[in-house]
N, C-alpha and C positions, 0 to 999 in steps of 0.2 A: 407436553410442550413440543412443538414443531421445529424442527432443524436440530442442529446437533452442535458441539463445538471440541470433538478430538478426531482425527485421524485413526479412523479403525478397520479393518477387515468388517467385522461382525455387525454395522448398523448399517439396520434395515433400509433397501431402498424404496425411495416414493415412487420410482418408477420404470419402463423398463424400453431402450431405446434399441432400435436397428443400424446398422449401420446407413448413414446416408441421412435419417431422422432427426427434421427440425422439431426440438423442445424448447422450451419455457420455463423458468424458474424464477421464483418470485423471492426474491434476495429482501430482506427486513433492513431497515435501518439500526447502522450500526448501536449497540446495547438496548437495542427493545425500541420503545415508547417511553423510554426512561427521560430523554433529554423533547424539548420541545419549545415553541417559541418564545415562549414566559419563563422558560430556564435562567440560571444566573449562573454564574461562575462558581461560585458554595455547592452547586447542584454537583457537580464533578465529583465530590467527595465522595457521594454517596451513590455511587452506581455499582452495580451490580453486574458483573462482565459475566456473571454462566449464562442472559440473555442475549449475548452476542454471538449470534447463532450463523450456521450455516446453512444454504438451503438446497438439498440434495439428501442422499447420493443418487445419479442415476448410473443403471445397469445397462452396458452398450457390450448385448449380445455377440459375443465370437472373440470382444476382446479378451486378448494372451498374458500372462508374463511373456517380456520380449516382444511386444507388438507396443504399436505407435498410436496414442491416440490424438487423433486430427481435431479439436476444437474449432468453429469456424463461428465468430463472434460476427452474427448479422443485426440484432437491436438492442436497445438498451433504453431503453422507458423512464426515466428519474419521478422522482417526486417532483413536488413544489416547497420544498424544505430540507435544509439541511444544518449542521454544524459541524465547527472545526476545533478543537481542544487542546490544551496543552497540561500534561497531567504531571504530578509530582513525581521525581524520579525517570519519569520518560522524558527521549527527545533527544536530539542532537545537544544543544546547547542548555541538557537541564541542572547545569550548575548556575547558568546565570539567571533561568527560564524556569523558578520553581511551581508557577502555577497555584493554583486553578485559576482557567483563563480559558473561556468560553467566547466564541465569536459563532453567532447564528445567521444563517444565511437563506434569503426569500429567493426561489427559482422560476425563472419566466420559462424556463425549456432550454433556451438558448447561451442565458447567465446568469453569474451568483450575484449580489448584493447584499452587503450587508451595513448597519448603521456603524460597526467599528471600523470599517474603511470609508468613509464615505469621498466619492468620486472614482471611487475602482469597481469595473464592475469584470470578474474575470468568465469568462469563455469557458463554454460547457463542452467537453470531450468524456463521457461517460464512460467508466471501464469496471471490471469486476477487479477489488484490491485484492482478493483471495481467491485462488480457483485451484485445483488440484484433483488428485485420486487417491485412493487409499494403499495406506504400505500394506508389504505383508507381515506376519508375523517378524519376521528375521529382519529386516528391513527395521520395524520397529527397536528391536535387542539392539540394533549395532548406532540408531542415532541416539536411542538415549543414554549407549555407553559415553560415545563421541562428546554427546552436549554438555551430560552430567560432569566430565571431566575436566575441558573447558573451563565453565561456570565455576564448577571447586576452586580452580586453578588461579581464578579470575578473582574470584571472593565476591560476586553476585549471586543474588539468592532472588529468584523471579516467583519464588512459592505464590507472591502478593496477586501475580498475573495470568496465575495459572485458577480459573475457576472451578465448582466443583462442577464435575462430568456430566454432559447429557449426550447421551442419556449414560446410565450409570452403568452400564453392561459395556462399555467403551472406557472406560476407567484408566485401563492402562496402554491403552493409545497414545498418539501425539497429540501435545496440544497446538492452536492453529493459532501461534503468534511471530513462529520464523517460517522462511521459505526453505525448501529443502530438494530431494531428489524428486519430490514427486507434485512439486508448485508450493501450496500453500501461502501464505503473506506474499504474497512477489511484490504488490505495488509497483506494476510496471504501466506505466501508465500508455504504452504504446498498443496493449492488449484491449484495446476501441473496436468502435464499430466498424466491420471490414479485415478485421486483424485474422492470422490464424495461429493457435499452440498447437505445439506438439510435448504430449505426455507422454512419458514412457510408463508402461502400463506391469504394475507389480501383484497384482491380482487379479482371477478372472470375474468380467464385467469393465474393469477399472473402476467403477464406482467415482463416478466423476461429482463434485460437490463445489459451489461457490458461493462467497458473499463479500462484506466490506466493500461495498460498490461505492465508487468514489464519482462526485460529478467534475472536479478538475481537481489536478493533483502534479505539484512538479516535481521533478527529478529530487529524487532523495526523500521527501517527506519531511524535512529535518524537525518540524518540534513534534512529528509523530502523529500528527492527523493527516489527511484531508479534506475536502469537504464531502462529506460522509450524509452517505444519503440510503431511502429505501428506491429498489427499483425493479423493473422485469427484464428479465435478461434471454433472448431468444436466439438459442444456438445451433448449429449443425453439428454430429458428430458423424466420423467416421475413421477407423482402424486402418494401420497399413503395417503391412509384415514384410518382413524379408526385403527391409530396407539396406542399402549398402551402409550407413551409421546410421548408427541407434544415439541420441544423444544419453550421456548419465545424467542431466538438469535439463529441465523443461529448455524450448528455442522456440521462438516465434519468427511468423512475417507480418511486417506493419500494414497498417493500411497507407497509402499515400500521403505525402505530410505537406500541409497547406506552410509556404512563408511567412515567418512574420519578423518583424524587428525586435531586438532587446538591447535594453542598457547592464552590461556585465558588468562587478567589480573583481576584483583578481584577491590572491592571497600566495604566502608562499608557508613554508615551514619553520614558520615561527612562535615560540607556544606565548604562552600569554604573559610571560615574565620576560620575554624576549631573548629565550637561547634558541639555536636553532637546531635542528634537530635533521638528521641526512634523508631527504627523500622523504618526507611524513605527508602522505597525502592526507591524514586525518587533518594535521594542524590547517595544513594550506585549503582544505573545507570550510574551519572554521574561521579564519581570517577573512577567508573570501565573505563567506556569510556574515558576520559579523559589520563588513565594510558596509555591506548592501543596508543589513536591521539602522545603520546611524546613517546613510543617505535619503532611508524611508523615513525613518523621526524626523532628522530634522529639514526635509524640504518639502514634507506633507504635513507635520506634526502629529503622525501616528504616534501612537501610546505601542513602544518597543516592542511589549506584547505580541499588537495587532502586524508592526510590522513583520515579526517573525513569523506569525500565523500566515500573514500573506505571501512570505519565502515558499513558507513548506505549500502550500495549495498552488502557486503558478514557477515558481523561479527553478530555475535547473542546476543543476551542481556538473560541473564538464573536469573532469582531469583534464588540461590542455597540457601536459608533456611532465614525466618522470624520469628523465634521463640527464638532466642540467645540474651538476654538482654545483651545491648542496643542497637547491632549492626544488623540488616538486611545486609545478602551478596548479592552482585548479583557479578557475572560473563559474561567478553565478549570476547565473542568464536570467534577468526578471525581462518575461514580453511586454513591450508598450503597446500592446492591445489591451491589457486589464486597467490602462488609466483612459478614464474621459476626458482632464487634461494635464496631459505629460509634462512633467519640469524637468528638462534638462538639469544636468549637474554645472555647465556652465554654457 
């Protein structure tokens, strides 16, 4: 089976890059060939995440521990197909949001469509959701003391989301479902075409690997997808040492960011029984988001689902200010470019 899906020193790479050297990597749509246009929502059940692969690593000659690796995201190729999901137990809001809840999306290049929104058609910005290097060994000991403890702490148990390893000689690697020191999961969606990352490099080669290529995706992700797509992703690498900082977490620069308009609704720190709670940006997230899921039902008549689905794919989630005793604001930004025709709130 081709790509991989742990964080490991030891898997093999496909290929072997220069500094300076534009590559190619043909990133799978996320879980295989599992999901497709005849899918239904029951299909969710039953997929099988060790196919949601990575595609890499490549080997970028001279890179150090302590060197910088330059990613410089020049294309991004999408399908003509994708989907957005909401899965049991995942998600921002998956207490109220249990799923399975499938929305599939037809792509012209330019935008998504799908028959569960109908009159939205959102704006294609292609980006890789996963991209990273590989830790080293010790790198590895200290996140999974970190995470393991956490989790205990927490009384989550992700065993469910952890698949079995490919390849199998990778076993006790990371798994590639949080971001970390070295990328992984980022979903940052400003990592587009034009964009550049900087990895800080814990092996030599870095071993540079990506996939979960998202064709638009907004700030947060909240029910946990985006629209998830296969695609080719054509890059530039190049190492720089003996920089004056090193970051410890991946830093990017954007590409230049096109205007657009949006209708935000706000939220503050209030939980859902109505106590208020000092400074929670979690709650004032979901308030805000919440406000927006019942502006979309009831002045489209989206099925709550769809409206959340369409949160997590275009809307932005903004901390607009933490410092206003007792309330924390945040704001979410939905663009008025994914409606064909926009309804004012009044």
């Amino acid at each position: 089976m081709a790509g991989h899906n742990r964080w490991h020193p030891d898997v093999e790479p496909i290929a072997v890059a220069r500094p300076g050297d534009v590559v190619s990597l043909d990133a799978p749509l996320g879980t295989g060939d599992q999901i497709g246009r005849e899918s239904v929502h029951e299909d969710l059940l039953a997929l099988d995440f060790s196919q949601d692969l990575l595609a890499g690593p490549i080997h970028v000659d001279g890179a150090e521990p302590g060197d910088l690796l330059v990613v410089e995201l020049l294309e991004i190729e999408p399908g003509d197909f994708g989907f957005s999901a909401v899965l049991p137990g995942f998600g921002f809001l998956a207490d109220l949001f249990p799923g399975p809840y499938l929305v599939t999306w037809e792509l012209d290049g330019l935008h998504a469509r799908s028959s569960e929104l109908p009159g939205v058609a959102v704006p294609g910005d292609p980006f890789p959701g996963t991209i990273g290097v590989a830790p080293s060994e010790e790198l590895i000991r200290r996140v999974q003391r970190r995470e393991d403890e956490v989790l205990r702490s927490a009384g989550v148990d992700l065993s469910e989301l952890l698949p079995p390893p490919v390849p199998a000689a990778a076993a006790d690697g990371l798994g590639t479902l949080p971001p970390r020191e070295i990328g992984g999961n980022v979903d940052i969606r400003h990592l587009a075409r034009g964009s550049r990352l900087f990895l800080p490099v814990h092996v030599p080669g870095a071993l540079l690997s990506l996939g979960d290529v998202h064709f638009a995706q907004g700030e947060g992700e909240v029910c946990g997808s985006a629209i998830e797509i296969g695609a080719r992703v054509t890059l530039r690498v190049d190492v720089a040492r003996g920089t004056a900082w090193t970051p410890r977490f991946p830093a990017y620069e954007t590409a230049p960011q096109r205007e657009r308009r949006y209708l935000a609704t706000t939220g503050v720190s209030i939980g859902d029984d109505g106590s208020n709670e000092l400074l929670d940006v979690g709650l004032a997230a979901r308030r805000a988001l919440l406000e927006l899921v019942d502006y979309l039902a009831a002045t489209y008549g989206f099925a709550r689902e769809a409206a959340y689905v369409l949160a997590s794919v275009a809307a932005e989630l903004r901390i607009s200010e933490v410092v206003d005793l007792p309330n924390a604001l945040v704001s979410a930004l939905l663009p008025l470019d994914v409606f064909e025709d926009y309804r004012s709130p009044a």
